[in-house]
C-alpha positions in Angstrom: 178.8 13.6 -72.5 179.1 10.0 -72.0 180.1 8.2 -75.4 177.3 6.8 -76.5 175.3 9.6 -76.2 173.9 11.6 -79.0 174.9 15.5 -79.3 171.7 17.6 -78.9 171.0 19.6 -82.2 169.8 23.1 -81.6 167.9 24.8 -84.6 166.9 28.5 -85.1 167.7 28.3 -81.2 165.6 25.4 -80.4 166.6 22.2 -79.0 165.9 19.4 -81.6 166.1 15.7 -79.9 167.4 13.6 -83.2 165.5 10.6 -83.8 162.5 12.2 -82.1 159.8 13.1 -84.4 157.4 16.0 -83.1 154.3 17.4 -84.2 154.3 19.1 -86.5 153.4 23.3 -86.4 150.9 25.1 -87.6 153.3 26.6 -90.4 154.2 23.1 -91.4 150.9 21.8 -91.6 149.8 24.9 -93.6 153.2 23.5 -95.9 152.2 19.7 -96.3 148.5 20.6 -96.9 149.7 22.8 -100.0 151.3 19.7 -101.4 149.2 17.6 -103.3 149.6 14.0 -103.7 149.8 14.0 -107.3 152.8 16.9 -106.8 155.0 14.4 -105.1 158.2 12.7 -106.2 158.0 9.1 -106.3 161.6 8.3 -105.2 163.6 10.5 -103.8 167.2 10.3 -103.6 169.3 12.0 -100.5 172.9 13.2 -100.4 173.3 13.1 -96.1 176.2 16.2 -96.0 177.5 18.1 -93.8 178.1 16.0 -90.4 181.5 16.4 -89.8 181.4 20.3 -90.8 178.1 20.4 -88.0 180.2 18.5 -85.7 183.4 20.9 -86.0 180.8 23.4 -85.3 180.3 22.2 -81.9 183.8 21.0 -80.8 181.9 17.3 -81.3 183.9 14.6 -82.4 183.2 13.3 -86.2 181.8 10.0 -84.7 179.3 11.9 -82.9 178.3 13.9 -85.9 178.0 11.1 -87.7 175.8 10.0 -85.4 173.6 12.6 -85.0 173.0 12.9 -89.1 172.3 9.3 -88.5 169.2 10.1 -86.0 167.9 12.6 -88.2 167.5 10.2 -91.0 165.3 8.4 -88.9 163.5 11.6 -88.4 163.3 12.1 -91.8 162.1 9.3 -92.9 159.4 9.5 -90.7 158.6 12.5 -92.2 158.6 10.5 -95.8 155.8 8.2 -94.2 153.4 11.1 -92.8 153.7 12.0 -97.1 153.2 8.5 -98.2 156.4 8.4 -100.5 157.0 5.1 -101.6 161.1 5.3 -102.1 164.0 7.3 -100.9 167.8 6.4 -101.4 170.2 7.2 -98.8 174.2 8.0 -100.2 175.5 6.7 -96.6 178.9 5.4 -97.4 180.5 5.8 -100.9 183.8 4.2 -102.4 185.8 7.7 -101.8 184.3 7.1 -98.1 186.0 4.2 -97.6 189.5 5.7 -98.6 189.0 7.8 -95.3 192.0 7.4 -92.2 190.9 3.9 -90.1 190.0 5.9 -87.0 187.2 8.2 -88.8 186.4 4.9 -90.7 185.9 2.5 -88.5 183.8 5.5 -86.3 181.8 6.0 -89.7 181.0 2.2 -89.9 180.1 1.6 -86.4 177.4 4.4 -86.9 176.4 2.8 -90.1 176.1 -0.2 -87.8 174.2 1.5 -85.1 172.1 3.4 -87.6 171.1 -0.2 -89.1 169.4 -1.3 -85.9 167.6 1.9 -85.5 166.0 1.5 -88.9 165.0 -1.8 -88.4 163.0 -0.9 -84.9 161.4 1.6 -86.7 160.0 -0.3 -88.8 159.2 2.3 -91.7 160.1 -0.1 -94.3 162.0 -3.1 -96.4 165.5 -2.3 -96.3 167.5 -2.5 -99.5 171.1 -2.3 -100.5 172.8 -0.2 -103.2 176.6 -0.1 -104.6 179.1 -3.0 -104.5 178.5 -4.4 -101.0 181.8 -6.5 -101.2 183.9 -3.4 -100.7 182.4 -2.4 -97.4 184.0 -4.4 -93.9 182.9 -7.9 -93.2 180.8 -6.5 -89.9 178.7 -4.3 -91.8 178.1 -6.2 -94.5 176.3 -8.6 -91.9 174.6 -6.4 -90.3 173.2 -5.0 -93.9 172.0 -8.3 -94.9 169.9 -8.6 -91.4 168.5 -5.5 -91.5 167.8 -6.5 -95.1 166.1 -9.9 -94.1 164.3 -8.4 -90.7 162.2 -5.4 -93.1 161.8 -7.4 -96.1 157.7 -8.2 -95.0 157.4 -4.6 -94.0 154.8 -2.2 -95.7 155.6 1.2 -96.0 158.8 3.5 -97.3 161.6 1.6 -99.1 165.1 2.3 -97.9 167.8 2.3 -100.6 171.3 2.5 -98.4 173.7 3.4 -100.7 176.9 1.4 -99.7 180.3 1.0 -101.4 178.5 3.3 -103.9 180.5 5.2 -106.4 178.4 6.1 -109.7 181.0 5.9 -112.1 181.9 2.5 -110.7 178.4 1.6 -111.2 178.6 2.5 -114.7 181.8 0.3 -115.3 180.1 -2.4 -113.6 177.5 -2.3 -115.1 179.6 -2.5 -118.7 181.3 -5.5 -117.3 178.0 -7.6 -116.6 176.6 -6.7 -120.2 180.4 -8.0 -121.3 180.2 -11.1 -119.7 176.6 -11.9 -120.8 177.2 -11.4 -124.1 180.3 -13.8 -124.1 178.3 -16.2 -122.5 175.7 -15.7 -125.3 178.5 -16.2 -127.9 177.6 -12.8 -128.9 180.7 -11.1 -130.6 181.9 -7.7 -129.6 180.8 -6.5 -133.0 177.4 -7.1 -132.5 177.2 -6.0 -128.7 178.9 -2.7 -130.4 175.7 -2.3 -133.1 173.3 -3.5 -130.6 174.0 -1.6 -127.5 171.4 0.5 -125.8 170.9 3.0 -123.2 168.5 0.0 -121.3 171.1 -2.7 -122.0 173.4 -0.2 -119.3 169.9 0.4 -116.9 169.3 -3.0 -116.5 172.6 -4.1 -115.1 173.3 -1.1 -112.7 172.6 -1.6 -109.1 169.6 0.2 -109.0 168.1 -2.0 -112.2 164.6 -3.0 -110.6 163.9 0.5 -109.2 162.8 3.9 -110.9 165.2 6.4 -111.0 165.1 9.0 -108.6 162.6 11.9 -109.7 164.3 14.6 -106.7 168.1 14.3 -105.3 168.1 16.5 -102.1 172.0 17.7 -101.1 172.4 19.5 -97.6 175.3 21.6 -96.6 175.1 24.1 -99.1 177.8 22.2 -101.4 176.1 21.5 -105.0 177.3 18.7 -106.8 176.4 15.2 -106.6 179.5 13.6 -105.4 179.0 10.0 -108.0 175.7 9.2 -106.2 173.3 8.5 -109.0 175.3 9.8 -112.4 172.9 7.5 -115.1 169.9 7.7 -112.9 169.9 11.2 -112.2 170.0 12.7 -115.9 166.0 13.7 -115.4 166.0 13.7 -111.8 165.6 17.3 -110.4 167.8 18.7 -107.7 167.3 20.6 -104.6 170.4 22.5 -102.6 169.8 23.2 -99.3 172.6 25.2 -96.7 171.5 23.3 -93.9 174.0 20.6 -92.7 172.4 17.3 -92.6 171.7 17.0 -88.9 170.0 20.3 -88.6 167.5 19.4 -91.6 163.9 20.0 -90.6 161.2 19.2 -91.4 160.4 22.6 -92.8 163.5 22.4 -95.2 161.9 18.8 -96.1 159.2 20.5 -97.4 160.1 23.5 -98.8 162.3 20.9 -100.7 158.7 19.5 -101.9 157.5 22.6 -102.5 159.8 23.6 -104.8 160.2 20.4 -106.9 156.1 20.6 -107.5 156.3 23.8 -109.1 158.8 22.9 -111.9 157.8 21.6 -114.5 159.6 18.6 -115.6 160.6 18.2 -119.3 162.7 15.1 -119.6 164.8 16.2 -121.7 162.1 17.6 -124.4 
């Protein structure tokens, strides 16, 4: 295997070519017709897991699972557009991420990188970043904005690409700008203290112009949400699946779907 090229991914004992979207089956067709539109989450929000554990599988290097979970996002966003959902958030690279060894980081990065391009020929969408984009390396941080200013005219899905993203730090953040504006205001701590309000905190996260996520996806089996999307996720609902990220199918996708429209969703009531 030459080192550029992609592992293949074989599921239920099937070759699957990552970043290759297929038709889809009779049994999935069946699945997506049973969906109706009205049934579907708005924005969904996507916890990619599991790449280094399918890549240890295969006696793959973490770069090249990495890069395969990379590829199936492109598949999977396809996916989003056959459905028509407007907005899905991507937790790609998170604070605790970038405390990694410098080998598997700078691996991580240049897939991050590679992914970025691929996402941009696709053209599925505008691109959009999430988290605190000064943490993550100069490089990608250029090639983030690009990708940002090449989809920005684009129809279609929007990307969230959760980088530098840790949701605690978001919260604290988020604290800090409300600080700041009320000193600016000459508004004393006092008064912030009696005025303070759950949208006060909302409106300065990074996510402040978008709706909060109504379904967070996690592969891999693990069932936690890792930081990505504390505030916003309070109503979302969530979906575990075992499968590692780069052997998710389009069947889990939708089984996924199928399962968020029959709960019903109480927001707290």
């Amino acid at each position: 295997m030459s080192a550029n090229a992609l592992p293949v991914i074989t599921v239920h004992g099937h070759a699957s070519n990552p970043g290759t979207v297929t038709e889809p089956t009779v049994y999935e067709q069946a699945l997506a017709r049973s969906l109706s539109p009205e049934s579907l989450p708005a924005h969904i929000g996507v916890l990619v897991d599991g790449n280094r554990r399918w890549a240890a599988q295969r006696g793959l290097s973490t770069r090249e699972g990495h890069a395969a979970g990379a590829e199936r996002i492109i598949d999977f966003l396809a996916w989003c557009t056959e459905l028509s959902i407007p907005q899905v958030s991507l937790y790609m690279l998170s604070t605790e991420n970038l405390k990694r060894p410098e080998k598997e980081l700078t691996g991580l990065v240049a897939v991050i990188d590679a992914f970025l391009v691929r996402l941009v020929e696709s053209a599925c969408g505008p691109v959009r970043a999430i988290g605190n984009i000064d943490l993550i390396p100069s490089q990608l941080h250029e090639r983030l904005d690009w990708a940002i200013e090449q989809t920005a005219h684009l129809p279609g899905v929007r990307v969230n690409i959760a980088v530098g993203y840790g949701g605690r730090q978001e919260i604290v953040d988020a604290v800090r700008s409300v600080l700041r504006e009320a000193a600016a205001e000459g508004v004393s701590l006092e008064s912030l203290a009696e005025q303070l309000s759950v949208e006060d905190i909302s409106s300065h996260l990074y996510t402040a112009d978008m709706p909060d996520p109504d379904l967070l996806i996690r592969t891999s089996g693990e069932q936690r949400l890792s930081g990505f999307m504390t505030w916003q996720s309070a109503y979302s609902e969530f979906y575990f699946c075992r499968a590692l990220w780069p052997d998710f199918t389009r069947v889990d996708f939708l089984r996924a779907l199928r399962d968020y429209a029959n709960r019903s969703r109480r927001f707290g009531s």
